[in-house]
C-alpha positions in Angstrom: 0.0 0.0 0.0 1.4 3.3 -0.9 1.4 6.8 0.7 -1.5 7.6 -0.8 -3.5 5.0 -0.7 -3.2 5.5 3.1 -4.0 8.8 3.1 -7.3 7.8 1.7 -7.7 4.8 4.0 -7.0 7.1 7.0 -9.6 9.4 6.1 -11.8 6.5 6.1 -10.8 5.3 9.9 -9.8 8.1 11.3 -13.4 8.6 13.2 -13.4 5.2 14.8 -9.4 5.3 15.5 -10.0 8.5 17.5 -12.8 6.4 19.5 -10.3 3.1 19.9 -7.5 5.9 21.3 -9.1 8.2 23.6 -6.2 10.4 23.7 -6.4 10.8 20.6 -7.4 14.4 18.7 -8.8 16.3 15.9 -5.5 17.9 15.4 -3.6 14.5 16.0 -5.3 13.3 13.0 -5.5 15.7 10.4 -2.4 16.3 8.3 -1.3 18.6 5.4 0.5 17.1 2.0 3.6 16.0 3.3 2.4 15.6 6.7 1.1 11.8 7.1 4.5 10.8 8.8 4.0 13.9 11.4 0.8 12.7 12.0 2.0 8.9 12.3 4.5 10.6 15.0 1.6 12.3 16.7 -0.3 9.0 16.9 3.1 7.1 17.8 3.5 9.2 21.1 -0.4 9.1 22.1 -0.7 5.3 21.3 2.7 4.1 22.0 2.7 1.9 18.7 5.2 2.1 16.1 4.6 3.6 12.8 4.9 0.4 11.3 1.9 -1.0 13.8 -0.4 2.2 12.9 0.2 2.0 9.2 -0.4 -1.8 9.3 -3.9 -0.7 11.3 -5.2 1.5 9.4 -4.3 -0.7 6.2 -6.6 -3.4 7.8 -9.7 -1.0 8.9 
């Protein structure tokens, strides 16, 4: 799955990730072009998963 492709999937998810991680915020999941590793970071520090583990998640949703 490329970049982009999970951009779009994210966008799909990103609703019922913020309800999985309750930590988890508007601005943690919205990103700019260019930004969807910032985010991953963002999400990395709230959830304590690896980017790896959050882009496999969000491939699977």
């Amino acid at each position: 799955m490329n970049q982009t492709e999970l951009e779009g999937k994210w966008n799909q998810v990103k609703g019922d990730f913020k309800q999985k991680y309750g930590k988890v915020t508007d601005d943690d999941t919205t990103f700019a072009d260019g930004k969807f590793d910032e985010m991953l970071g963002r999400l990395q520090e709230k959830t304590g998963k690896a980017k790896e583990e959050l882009k496999k998640e969000i491939a699977e949703w």
